[in-house]
C-alpha positions as CSV (number, residue, x, y, z in Angstrom):
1,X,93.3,130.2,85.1
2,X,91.6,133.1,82.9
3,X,93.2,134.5,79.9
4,X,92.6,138.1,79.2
5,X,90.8,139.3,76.3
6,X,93.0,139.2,73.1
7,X,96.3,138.7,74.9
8,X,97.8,135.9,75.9
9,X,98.2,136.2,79.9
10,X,97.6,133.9,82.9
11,X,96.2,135.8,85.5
12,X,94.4,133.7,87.8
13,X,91.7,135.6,89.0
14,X,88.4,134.2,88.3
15,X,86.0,136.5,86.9
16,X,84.7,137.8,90.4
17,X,88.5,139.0,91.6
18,X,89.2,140.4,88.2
19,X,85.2,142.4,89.0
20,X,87.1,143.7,92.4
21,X,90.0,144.5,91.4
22,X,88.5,146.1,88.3
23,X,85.9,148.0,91.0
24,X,88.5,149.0,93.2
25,X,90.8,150.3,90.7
26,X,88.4,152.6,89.6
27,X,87.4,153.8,92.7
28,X,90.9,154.5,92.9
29,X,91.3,156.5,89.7
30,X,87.9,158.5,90.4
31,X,89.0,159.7,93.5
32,X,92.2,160.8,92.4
33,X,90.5,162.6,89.3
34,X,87.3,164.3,91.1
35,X,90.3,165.6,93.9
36,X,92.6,166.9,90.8
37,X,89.5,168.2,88.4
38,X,91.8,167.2,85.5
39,X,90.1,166.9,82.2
40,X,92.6,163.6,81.5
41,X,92.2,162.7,84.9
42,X,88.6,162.7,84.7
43,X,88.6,161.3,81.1
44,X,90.4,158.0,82.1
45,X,88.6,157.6,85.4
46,X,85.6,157.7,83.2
47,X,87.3,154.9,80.9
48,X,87.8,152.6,84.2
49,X,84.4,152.6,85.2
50,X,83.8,151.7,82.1
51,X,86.0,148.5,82.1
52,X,84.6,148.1,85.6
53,X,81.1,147.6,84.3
54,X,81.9,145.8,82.0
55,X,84.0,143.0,84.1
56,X,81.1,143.2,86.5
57,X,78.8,142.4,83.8
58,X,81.3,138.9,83.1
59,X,81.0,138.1,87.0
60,X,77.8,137.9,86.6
61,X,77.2,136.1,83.4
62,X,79.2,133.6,85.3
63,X,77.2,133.9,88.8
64,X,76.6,130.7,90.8
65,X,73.6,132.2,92.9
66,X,76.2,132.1,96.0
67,X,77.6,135.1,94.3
68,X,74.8,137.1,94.9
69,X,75.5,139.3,97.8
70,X,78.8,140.5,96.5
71,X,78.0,141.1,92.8
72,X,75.2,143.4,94.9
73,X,77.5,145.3,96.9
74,X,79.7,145.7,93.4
75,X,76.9,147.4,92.0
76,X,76.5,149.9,95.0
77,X,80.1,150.5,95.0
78,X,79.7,151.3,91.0
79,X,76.8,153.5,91.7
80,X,78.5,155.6,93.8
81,X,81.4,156.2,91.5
82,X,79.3,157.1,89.0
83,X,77.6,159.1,90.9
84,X,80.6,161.0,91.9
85,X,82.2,161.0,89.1
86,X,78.6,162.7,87.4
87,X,78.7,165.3,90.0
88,X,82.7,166.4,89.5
89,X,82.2,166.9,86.1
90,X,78.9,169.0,86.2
């Protein structure tokens, strides 16, 4: 099981479910944000993408070339959030 980063806790993802779950929280947050207009909203949506890149960037440092295909379509799915999230606060 993985520990997270400078706490002790178990969480049994590897580093590609803690990539997804990271992803899809952020999509999450984005869309609640760009809907809302917030400033905090869009501040903290622009945090979790953050975080999201960066556990992406883990998932693949620990790639096994099988991987491939998903860490891909993670990378789209980051795009577009970006993307969206560039556009809201233009």
């Amino acid at each position: 099981m993985d520990r997270l980063p400078n706490q002790d806790v178990t969480t049994g993802y590897n580093e590609l479910q803690q990539a997804q779950v990271s992803i899809k929280s952020a999509q999450k947050m984005i869309g609640a944000a760009t809907m809302s207009m917030d400033e905090e909203q869009l501040q903290s949506a622009t945090e979790a993408l953050s975080q999201a890149k960066q556990q992406l960037t883990a998932a693949q440092n620990q790639a096994t070339g099988v991987d491939t295909e998903f860490l891909q379509q993670c990378e789209q799915l980051l795009s577009q959030c970006e993307t969206q999230l560039t556009q809201a606060k233009q």
